[in-house]
DOPA-573752 format. One record per residue (C-alpha): residue number from 1; x, y, z; residue in one letter. Coordinates in Angstrom, 3 decimals. Layout:
N
{num NUM | xx X | yy Y | zz Z | residuo A};
...
***
This chain:
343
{num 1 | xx 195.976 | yy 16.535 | zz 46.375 | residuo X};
{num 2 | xx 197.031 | yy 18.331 | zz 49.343 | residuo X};
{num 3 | xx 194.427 | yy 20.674 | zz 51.219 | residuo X};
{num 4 | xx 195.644 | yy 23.694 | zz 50.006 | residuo X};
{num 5 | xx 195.303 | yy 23.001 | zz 46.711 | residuo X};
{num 6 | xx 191.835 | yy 22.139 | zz 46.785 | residuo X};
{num 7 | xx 191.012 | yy 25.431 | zz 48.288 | residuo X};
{num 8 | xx 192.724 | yy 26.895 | zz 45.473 | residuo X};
{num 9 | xx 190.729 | yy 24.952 | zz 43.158 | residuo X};
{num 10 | xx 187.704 | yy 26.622 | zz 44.603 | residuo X};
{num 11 | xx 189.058 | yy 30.218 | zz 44.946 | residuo X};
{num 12 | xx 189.934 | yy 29.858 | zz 41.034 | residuo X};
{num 13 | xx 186.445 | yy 28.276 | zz 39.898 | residuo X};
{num 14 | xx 184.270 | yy 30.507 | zz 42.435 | residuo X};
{num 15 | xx 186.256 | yy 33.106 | zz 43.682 | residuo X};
{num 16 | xx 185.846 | yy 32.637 | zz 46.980 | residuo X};
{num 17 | xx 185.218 | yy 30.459 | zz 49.672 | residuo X};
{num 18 | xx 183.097 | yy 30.254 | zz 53.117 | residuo X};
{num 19 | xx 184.274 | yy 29.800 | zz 56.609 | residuo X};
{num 20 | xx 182.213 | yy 26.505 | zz 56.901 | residuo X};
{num 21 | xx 183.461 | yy 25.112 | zz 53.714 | residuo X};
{num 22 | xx 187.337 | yy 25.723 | zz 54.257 | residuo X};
{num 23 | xx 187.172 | yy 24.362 | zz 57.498 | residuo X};
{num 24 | xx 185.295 | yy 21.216 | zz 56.706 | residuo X};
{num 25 | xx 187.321 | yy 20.490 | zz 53.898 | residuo X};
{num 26 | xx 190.513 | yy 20.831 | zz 56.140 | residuo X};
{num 27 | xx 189.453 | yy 18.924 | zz 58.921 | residuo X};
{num 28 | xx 187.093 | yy 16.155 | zz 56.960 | residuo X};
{num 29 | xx 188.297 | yy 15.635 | zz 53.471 | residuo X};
{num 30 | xx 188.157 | yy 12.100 | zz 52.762 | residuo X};
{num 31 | xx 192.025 | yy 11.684 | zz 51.294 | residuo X};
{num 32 | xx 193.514 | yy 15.143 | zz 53.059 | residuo X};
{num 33 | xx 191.332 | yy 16.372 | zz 55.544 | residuo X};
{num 34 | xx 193.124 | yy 16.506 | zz 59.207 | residuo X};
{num 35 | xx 190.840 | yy 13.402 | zz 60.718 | residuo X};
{num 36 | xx 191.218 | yy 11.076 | zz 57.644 | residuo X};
{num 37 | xx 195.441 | yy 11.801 | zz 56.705 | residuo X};
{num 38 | xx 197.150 | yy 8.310 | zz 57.904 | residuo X};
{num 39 | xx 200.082 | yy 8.173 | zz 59.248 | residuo X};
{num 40 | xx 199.937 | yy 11.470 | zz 61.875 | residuo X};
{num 41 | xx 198.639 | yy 11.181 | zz 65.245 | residuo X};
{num 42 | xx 195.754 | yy 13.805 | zz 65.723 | residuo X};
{num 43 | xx 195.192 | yy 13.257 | zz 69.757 | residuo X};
{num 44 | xx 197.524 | yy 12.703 | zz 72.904 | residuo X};
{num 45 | xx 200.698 | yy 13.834 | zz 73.583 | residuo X};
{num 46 | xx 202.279 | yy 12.623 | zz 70.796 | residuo X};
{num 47 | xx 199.398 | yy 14.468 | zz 68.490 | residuo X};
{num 48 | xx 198.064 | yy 18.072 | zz 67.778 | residuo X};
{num 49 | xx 196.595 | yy 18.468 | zz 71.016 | residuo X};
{num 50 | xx 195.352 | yy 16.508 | zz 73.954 | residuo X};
{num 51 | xx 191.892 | yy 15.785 | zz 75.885 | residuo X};
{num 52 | xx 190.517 | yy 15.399 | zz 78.955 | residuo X};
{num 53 | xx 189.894 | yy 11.302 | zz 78.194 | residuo X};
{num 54 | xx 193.283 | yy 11.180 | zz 76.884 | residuo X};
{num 55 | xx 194.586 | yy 12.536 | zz 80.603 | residuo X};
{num 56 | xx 192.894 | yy 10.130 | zz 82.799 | residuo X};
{num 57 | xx 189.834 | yy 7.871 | zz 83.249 | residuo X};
{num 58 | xx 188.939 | yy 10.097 | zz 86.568 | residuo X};
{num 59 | xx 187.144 | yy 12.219 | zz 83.387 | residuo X};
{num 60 | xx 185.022 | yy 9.278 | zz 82.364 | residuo X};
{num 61 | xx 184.342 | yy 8.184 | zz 85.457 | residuo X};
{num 62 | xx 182.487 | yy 11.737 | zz 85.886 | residuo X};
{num 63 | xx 180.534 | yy 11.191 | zz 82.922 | residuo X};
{num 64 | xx 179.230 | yy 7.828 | zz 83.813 | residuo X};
{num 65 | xx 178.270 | yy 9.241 | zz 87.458 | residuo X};
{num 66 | xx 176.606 | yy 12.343 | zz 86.281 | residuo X};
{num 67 | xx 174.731 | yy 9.647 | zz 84.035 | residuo X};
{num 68 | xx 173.877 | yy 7.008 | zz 86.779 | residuo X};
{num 69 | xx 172.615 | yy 10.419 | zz 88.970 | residuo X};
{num 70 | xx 169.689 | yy 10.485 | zz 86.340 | residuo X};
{num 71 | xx 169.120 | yy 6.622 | zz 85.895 | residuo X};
{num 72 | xx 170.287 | yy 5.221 | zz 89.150 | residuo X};
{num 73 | xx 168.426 | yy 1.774 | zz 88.589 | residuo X};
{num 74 | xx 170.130 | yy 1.266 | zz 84.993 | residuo X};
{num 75 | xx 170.602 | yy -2.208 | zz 84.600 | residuo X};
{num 76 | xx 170.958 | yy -2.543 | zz 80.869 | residuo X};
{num 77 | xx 172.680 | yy 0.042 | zz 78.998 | residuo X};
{num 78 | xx 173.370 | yy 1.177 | zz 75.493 | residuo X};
{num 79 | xx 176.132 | yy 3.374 | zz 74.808 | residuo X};
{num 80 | xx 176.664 | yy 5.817 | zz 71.746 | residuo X};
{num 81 | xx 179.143 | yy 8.606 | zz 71.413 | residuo X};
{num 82 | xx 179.456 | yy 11.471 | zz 69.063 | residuo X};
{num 83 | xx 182.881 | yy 11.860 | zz 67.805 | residuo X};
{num 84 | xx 185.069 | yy 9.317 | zz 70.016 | residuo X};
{num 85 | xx 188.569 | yy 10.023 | zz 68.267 | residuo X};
{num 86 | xx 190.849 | yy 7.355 | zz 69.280 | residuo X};
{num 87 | xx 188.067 | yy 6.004 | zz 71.490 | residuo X};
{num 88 | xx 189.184 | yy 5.879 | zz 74.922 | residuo X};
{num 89 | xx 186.169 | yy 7.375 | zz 76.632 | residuo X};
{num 90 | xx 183.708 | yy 4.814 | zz 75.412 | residuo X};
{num 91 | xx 186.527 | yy 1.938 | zz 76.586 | residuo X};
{num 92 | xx 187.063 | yy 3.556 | zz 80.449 | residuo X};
{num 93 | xx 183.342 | yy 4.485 | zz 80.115 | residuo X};
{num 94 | xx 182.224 | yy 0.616 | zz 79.337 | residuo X};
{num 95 | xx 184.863 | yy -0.694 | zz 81.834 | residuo X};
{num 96 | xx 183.596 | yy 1.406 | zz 84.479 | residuo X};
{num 97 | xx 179.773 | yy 0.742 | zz 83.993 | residuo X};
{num 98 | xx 180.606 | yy -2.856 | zz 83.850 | residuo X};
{num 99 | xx 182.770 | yy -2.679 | zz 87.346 | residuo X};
{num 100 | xx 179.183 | yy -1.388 | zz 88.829 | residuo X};
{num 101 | xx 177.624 | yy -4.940 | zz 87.584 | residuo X};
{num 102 | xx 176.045 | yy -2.806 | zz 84.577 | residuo X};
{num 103 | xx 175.331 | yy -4.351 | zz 81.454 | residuo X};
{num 104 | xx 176.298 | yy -2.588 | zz 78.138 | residuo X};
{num 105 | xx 174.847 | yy -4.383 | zz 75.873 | residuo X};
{num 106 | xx 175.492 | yy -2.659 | zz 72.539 | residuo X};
{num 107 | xx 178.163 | yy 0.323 | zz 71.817 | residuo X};
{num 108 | xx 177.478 | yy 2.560 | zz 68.733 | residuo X};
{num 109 | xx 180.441 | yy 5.216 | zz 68.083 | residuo X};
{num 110 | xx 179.691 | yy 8.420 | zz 64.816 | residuo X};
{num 111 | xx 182.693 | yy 8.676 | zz 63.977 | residuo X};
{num 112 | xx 183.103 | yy 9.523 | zz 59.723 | residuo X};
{num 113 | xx 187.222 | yy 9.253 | zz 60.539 | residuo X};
{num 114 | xx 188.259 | yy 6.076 | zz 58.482 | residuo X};
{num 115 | xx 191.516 | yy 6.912 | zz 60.697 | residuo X};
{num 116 | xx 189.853 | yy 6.714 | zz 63.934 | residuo X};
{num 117 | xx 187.654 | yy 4.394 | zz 62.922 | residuo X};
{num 118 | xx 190.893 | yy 1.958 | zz 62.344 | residuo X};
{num 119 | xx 192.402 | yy 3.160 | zz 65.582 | residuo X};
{num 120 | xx 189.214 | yy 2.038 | zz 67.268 | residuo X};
{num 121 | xx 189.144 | yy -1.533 | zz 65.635 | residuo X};
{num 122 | xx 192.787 | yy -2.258 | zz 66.588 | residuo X};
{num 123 | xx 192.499 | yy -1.019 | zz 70.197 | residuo X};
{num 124 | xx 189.089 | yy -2.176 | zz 71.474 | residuo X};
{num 125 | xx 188.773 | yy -5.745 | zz 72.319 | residuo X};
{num 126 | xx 185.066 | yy -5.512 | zz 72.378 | residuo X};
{num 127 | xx 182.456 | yy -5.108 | zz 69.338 | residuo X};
{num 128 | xx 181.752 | yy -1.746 | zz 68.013 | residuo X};
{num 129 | xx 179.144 | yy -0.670 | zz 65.192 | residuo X};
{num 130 | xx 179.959 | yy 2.395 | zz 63.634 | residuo X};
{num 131 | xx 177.844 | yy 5.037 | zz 61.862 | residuo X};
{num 132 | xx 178.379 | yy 8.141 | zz 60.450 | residuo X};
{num 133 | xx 175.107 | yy 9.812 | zz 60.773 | residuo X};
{num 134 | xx 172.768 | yy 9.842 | zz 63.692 | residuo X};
{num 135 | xx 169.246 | yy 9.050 | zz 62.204 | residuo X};
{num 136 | xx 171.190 | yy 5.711 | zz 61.090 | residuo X};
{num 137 | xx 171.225 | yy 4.969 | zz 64.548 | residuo X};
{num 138 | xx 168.768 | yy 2.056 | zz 65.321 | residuo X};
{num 139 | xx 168.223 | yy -0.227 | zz 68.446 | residuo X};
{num 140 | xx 166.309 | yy -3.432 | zz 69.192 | residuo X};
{num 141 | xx 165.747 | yy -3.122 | zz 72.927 | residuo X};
{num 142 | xx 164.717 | yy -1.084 | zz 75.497 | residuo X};
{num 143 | xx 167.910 | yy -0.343 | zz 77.858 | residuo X};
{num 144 | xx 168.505 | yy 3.230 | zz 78.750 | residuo X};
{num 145 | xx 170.790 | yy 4.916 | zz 76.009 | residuo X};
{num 146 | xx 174.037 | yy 6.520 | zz 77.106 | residuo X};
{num 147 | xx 175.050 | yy 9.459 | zz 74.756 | residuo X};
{num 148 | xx 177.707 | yy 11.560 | zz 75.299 | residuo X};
{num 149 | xx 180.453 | yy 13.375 | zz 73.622 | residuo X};
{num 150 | xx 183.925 | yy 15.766 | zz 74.523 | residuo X};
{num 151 | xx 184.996 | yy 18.173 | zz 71.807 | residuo X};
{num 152 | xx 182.663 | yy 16.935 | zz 69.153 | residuo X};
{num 153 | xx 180.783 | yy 19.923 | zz 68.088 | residuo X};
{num 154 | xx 183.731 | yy 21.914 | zz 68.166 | residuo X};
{num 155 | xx 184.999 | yy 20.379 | zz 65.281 | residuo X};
{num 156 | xx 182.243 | yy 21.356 | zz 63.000 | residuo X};
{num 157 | xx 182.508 | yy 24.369 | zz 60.458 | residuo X};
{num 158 | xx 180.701 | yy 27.177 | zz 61.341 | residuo X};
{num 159 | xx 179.990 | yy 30.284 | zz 58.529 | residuo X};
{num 160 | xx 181.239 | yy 33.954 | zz 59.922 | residuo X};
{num 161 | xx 178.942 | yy 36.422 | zz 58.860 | residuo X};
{num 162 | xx 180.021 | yy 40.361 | zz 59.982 | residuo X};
{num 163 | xx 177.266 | yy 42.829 | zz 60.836 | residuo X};
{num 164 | xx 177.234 | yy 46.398 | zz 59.364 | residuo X};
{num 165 | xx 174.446 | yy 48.917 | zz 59.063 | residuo X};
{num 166 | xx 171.812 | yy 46.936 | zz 59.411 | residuo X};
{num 167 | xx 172.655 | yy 43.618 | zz 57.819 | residuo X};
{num 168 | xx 174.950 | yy 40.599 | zz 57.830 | residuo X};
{num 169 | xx 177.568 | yy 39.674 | zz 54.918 | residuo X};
{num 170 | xx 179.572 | yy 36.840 | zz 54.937 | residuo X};
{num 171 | xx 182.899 | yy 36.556 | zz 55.463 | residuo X};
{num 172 | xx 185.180 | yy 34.237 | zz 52.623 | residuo X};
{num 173 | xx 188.661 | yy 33.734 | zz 51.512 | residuo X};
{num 174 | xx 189.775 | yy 34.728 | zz 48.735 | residuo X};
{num 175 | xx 193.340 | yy 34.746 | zz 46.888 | residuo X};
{num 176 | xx 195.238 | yy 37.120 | zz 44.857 | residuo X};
{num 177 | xx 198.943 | yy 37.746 | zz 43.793 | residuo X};
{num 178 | xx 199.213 | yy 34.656 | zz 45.825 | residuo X};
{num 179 | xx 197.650 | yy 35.971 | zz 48.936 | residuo X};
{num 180 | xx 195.417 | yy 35.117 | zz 50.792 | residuo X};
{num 181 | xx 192.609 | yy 37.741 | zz 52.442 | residuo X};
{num 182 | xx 188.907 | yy 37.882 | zz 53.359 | residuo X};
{num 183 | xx 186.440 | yy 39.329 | zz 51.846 | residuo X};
{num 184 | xx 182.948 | yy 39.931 | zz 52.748 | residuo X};
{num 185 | xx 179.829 | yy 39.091 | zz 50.151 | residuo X};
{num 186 | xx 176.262 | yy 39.902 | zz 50.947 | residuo X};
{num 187 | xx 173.753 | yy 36.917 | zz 51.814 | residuo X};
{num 188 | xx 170.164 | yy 36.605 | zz 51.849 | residuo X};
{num 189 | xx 170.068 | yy 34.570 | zz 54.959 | residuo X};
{num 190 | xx 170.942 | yy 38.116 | zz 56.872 | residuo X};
{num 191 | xx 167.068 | yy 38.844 | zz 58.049 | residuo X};
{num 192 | xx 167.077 | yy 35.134 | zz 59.234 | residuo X};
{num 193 | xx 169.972 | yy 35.758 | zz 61.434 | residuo X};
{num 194 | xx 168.461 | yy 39.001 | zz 62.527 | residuo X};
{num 195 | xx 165.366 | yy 37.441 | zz 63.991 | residuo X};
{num 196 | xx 166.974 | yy 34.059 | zz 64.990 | residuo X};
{num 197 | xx 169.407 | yy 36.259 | zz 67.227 | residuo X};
{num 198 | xx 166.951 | yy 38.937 | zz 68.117 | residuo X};
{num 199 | xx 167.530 | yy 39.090 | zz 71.877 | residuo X};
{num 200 | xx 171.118 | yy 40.300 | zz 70.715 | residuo X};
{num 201 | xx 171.477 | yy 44.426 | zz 69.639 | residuo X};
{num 202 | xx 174.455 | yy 43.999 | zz 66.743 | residuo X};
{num 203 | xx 176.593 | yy 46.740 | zz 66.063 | residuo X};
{num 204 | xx 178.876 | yy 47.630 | zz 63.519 | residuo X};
{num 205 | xx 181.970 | yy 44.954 | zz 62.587 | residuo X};
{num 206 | xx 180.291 | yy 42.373 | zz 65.520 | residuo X};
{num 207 | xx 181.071 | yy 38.792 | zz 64.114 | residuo X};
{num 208 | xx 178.363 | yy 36.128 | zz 64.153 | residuo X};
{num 209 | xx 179.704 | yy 32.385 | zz 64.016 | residuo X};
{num 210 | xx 175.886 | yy 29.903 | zz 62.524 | residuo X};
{num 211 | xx 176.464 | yy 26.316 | zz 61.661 | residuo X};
{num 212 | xx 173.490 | yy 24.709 | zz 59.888 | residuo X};
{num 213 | xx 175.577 | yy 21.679 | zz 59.985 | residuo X};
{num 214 | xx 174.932 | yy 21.703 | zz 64.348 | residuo X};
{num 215 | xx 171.450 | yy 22.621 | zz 63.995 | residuo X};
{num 216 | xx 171.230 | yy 19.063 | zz 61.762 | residuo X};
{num 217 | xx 172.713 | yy 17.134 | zz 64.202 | residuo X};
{num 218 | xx 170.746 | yy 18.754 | zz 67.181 | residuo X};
{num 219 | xx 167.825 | yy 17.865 | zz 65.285 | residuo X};
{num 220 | xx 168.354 | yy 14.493 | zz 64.767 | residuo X};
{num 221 | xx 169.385 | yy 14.163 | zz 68.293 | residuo X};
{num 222 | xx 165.940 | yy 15.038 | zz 69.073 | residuo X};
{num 223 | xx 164.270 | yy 12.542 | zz 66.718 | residuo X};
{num 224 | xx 166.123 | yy 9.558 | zz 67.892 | residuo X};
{num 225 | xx 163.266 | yy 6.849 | zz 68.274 | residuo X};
{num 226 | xx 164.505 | yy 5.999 | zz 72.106 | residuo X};
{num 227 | xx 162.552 | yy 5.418 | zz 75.175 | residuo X};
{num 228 | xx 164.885 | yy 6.755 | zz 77.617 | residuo X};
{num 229 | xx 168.033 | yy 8.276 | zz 77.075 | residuo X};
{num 230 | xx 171.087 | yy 10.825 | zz 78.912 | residuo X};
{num 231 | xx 172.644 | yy 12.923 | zz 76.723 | residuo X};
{num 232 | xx 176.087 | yy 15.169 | zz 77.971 | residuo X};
{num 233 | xx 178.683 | yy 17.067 | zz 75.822 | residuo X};
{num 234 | xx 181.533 | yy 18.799 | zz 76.735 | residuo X};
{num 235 | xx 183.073 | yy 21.331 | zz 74.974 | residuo X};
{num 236 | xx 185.120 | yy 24.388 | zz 74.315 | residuo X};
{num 237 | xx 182.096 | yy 27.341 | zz 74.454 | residuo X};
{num 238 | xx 180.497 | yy 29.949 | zz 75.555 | residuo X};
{num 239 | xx 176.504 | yy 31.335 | zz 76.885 | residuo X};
{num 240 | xx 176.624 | yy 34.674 | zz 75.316 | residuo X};
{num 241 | xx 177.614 | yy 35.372 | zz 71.873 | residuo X};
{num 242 | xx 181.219 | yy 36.467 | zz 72.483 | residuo X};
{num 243 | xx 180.556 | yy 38.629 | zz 69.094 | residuo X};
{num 244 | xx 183.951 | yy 37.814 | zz 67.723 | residuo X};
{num 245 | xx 185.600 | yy 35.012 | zz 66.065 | residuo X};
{num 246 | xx 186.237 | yy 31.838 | zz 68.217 | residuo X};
{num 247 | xx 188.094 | yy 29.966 | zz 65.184 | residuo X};
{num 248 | xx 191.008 | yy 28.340 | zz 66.660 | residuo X};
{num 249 | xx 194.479 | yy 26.442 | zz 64.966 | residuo X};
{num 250 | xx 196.252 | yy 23.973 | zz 66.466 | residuo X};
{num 251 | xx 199.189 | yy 22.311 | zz 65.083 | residuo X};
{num 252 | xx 201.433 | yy 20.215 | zz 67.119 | residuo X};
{num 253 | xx 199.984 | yy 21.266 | zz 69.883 | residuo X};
{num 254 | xx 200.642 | yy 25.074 | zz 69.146 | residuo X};
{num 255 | xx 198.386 | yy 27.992 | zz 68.158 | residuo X};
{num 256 | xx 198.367 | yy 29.603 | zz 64.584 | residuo X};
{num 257 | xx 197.036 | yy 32.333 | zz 62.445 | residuo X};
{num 258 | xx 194.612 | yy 31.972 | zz 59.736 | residuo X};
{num 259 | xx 196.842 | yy 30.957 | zz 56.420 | residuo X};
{num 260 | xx 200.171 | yy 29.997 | zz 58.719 | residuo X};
{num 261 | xx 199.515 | yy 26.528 | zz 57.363 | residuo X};
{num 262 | xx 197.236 | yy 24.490 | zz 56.046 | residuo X};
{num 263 | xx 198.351 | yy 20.967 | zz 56.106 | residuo X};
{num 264 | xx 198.456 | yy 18.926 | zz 59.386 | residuo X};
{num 265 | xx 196.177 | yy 21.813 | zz 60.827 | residuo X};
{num 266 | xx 192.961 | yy 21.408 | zz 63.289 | residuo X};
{num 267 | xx 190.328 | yy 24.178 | zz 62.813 | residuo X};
{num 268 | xx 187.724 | yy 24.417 | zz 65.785 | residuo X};
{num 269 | xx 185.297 | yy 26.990 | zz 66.926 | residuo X};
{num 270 | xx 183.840 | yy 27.994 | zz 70.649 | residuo X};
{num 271 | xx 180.481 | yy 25.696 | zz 70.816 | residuo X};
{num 272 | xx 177.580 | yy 28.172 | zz 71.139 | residuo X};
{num 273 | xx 175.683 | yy 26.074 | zz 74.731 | residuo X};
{num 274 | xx 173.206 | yy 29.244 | zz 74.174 | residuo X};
{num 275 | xx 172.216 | yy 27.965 | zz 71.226 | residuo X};
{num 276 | xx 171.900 | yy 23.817 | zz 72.280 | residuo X};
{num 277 | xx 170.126 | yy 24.846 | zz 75.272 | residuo X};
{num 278 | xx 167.234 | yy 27.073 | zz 73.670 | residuo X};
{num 279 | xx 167.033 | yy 23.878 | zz 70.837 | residuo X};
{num 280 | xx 166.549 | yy 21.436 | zz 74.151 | residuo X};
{num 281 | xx 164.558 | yy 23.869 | zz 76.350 | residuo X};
{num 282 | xx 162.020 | yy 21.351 | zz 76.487 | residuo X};
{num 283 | xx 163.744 | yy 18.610 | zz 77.960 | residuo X};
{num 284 | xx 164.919 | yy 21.186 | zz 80.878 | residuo X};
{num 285 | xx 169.008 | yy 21.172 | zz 79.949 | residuo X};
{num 286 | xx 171.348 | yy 21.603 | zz 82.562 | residuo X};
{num 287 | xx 175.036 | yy 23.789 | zz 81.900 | residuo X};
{num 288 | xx 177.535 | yy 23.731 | zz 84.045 | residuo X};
{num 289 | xx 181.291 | yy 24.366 | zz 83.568 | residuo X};
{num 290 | xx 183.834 | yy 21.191 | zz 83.343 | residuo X};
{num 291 | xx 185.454 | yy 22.025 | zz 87.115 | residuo X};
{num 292 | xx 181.788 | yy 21.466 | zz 88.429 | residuo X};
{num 293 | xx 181.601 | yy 18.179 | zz 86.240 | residuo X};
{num 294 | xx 184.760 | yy 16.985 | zz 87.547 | residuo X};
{num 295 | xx 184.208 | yy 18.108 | zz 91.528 | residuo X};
{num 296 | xx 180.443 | yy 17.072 | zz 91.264 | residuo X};
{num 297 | xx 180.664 | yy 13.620 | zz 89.586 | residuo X};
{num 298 | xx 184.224 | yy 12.155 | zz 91.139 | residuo X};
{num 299 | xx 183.674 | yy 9.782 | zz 93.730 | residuo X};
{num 300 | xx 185.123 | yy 10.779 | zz 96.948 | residuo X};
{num 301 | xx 187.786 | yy 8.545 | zz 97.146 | residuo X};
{num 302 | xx 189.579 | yy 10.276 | zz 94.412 | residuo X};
{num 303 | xx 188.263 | yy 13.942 | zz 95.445 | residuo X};
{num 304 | xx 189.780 | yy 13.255 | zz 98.903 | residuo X};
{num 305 | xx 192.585 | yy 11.454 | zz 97.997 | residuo X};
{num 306 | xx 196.201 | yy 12.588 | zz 99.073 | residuo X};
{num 307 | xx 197.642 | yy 10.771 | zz 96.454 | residuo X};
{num 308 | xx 200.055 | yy 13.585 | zz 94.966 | residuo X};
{num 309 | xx 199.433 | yy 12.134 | zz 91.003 | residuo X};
{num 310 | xx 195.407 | yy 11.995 | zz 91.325 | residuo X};
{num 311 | xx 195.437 | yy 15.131 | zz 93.132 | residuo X};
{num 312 | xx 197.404 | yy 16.802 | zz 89.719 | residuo X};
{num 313 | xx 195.169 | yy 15.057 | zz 87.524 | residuo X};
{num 314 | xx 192.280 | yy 16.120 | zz 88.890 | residuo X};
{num 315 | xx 193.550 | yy 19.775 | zz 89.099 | residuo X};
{num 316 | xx 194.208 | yy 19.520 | zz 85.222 | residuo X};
{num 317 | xx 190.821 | yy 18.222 | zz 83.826 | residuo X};
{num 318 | xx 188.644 | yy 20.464 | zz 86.200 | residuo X};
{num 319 | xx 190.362 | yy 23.443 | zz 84.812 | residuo X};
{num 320 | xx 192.664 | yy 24.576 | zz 87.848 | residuo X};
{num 321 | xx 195.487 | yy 24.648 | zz 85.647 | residuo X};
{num 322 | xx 196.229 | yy 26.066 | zz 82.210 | residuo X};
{num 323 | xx 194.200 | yy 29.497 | zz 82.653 | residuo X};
{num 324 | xx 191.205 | yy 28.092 | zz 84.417 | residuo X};
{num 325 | xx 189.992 | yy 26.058 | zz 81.484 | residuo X};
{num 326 | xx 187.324 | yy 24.399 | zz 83.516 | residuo X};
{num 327 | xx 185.342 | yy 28.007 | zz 82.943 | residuo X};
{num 328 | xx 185.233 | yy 27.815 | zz 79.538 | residuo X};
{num 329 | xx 184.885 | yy 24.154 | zz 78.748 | residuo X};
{num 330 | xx 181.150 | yy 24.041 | zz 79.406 | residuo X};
{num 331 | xx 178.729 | yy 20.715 | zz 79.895 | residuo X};
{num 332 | xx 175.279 | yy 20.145 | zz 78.788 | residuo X};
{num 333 | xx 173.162 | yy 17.847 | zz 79.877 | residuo X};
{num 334 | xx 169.506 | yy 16.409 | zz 79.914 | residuo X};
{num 335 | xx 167.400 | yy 12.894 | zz 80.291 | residuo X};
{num 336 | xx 164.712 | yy 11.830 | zz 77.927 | residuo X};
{num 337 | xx 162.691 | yy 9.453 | zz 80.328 | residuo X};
{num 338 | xx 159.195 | yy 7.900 | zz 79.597 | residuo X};
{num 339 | xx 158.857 | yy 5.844 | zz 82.488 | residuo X};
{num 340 | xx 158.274 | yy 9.077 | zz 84.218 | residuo X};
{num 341 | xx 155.476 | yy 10.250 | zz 82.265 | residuo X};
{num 342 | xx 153.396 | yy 7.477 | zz 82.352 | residuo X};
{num 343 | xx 153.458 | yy 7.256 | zz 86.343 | residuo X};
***
C-alpha cells in the first residue's frame, strides 16, 4: 500500500491527520515509509540528498577529535550512534580511533531502517549490534562511551500547533474533492505549550513545531546507565524559535511543497538546540555551528594543507559553500564523566 493511501485511510476514518503522524508514517512506515522502501538509494549522490559523512572522512575525523578533547586518555572505547544511515561515520570514525592505537571494543548503531540496517551488514567488515531503542542499550564494561549522531533528530515528526488569541490549535491535513488542505483543531495540550515556552511572547498566526517523540529520546539519553560518556549531534537547527514552519521536502535531491508528492519523499524539520540544551543544562552543553566543528576539530595538516581537493572539501562541510550552511547546521555537545567527581 503506497504512502498516500494510507494517509487517505486515515483522513477517511478520522478526518484528519497531525503533522507528527504524516510525517512519521512517510519517512518510517515499515513496508512504505522513505527509510524502509528497498530498492531506492536514500543518501549520497546517487540518493535524495547527501551528508557531511557521505562527503569526506575530514567530517569524522572532527567528531572523533572534539571527542578525544574531552577524554584525552581514552584507551578503551565504546561507540554508539543515533541514526547512522548507510553507516559510514561509525566505519571512518572506528578506523580513525583505531589509527590512534584506540581500542573500540563494542559498536552499537539505533537504526529502526531494516534498509540501512542491510546496507550496514553488507558494507562493514566488523561486528555491529543493532537496536532500535535507546534504553535497550546495555554494556558490560567500563570504557568511555562514544555517542554521536548527524541529521538524526531531524528526521523525527514534529506536531505544528498555530497560536491565535490566546491559545494554540493544531494544525492537520485534511482532504476533500480530492484536495488536500490544513486545517486547524483545538488541543488541550495548548496551556502546556504556553508555560513550557513561556520566555517566548506568541502572537497571532506564530507557528510552534513540539515533538514528544525528541523529548523521549532526550530522556532516555539521560538515563543511560554509563559511567562516562561524550555525546555530539549535528544537525539542521536553530536557538530561537524561528516561529514558522521548518518542515522541509527533499526528493532527488530537490525541494518540494507540501502535497507535490508523497512517495520517494524525505520530510525533516529544523532541530530546536534551544530545546536539547535547556533538557542537558546540567551537564553544561556546549553549541557551536558546524564551520567551528570543522575549523576547531581538523588537525592541522588538513586545515593547512594546499592540497586544492582537501581545501574544497573542507570549504563544503564547514559551510563556506552552499549559502553558508555551516551557520545553520548547529553542534551540541557535552561529557558525562564520574572519574571527575569522585577526585
Amino acid at each position: 500500500m503506497s504512502i498516500q493511501t494510507k494517509i487517505d485511510t486515515i483522513i477517511k476514518s478520522v478526518g484528519s491527520i497531525n503533522i507528527q503522524d504524516f510525517i512519521e508514517i512517510s519517512n518510517f512506515d515499515k513496508d512504505s515509509g522513505f527509510y524502509n522502501k528497498p530498492n531506492i538509494e536514500k543518501i549520497g549522490k546517487d540518493g535524495q540528498f547527501i551528508t557531511s559523512p557521505e562527503i569526506s572522512s575530514l567530517f569524522s575525523i572532527a567528531l572523533s577529535n572534539q571527542f578525544l578533547k574531552e577524554f584525552p586518555k581514552a584507551k578503551n572505547v565504546n561507540l554508539l550512534e543515533l541514526g547512522p544511515g548507510n553507516g559510514i561515520l561509525t566505519l571512518d570514525i572506528y578506523h580513525y580511533l583505531k589509527s590512534k592505537n584506540i581500542n573500540v571494543n563494542n559498536i552499537t548503531l539505533l537504526e529502526r531502517s531494516d534498509y540501512f540496517k542491510e546496507k550496514i551488514i553488507e558494507r562493514s567488515g566488523v561486528k555491529v549490534n543493532f537496536i532500535e531503542n535507546i534504553y535497550d542499550y546495555e554494556i558490560d564494561n567500563d570504557d568511555t562511551v562514544f555517542i554521536y549522531s548527524n541529521e538524526f533528530f531531524d528526521a523525527f515528526g514534529s506536531k505544528q500547533f498555530i497560536f491565535n488569541n490566546g491559545n494554540f490549535n493544531e494544525i492537520k491535513i485534511s482532504k476533500e474533492n480530492n484536495k488536500y488542505f490544513l486545517i486547524q483543531d483545538s488541543v488541550a495540550m495548548s496551556g502546556e505549550l504556553i508555560d513550557r515556552y513561556s520566555k517566548y511572547k506568541f502572537k497571532n498566526n506564530d507557528i510552534l513545531e513540539h515533538s514528544n517523540l525528541i523529548l523521549n529520546i532526550l530522556s532516555d539519553i539521560q538515563n543511560l546507565n554509563c559511567k562516562n560518556y561524550f555525546f555530539t549531534t549535528t544537525d539542521y537547527g536553530y536557538t530561537k524559535l524561528p516561529l514558522k514552519s521548518t518542515l522541509r521536502l527533499l526528493s532527488s535531491h530537490k525541494k518540494l511543497d507540501l502535497f507535490d508528492k508523497f512517495e520517494n519523499v524525505d520530510y525533516s524539520f529544523g532541530v530546536n538546540f534551544e530545546l536539547l540544551k535547556d533538557f542537558f543544562i546540567s551537564k553544561n552543553p556546549q553549541i557551536i555551528n558546524q564551520k567551528d566543528l570543522i575549523c576547531n576539530n581538523l588537525p592541522n595538516e588538513y586545515l593547512k594543507s594546499s592540497n586544492k581537493n582537501i581545501r574544497e572539501i573542507i570549504e563544503l562541510i564547514s559551510g563556506e559553500k552552499f549559502n553558508d550552511m555551516g551557520q545553520v547546521f548547529l553542534n551540541l555537545s557535552f561529557k558525562k564523566d564520574e572519574t571527575i567527581s569522585k577526585i
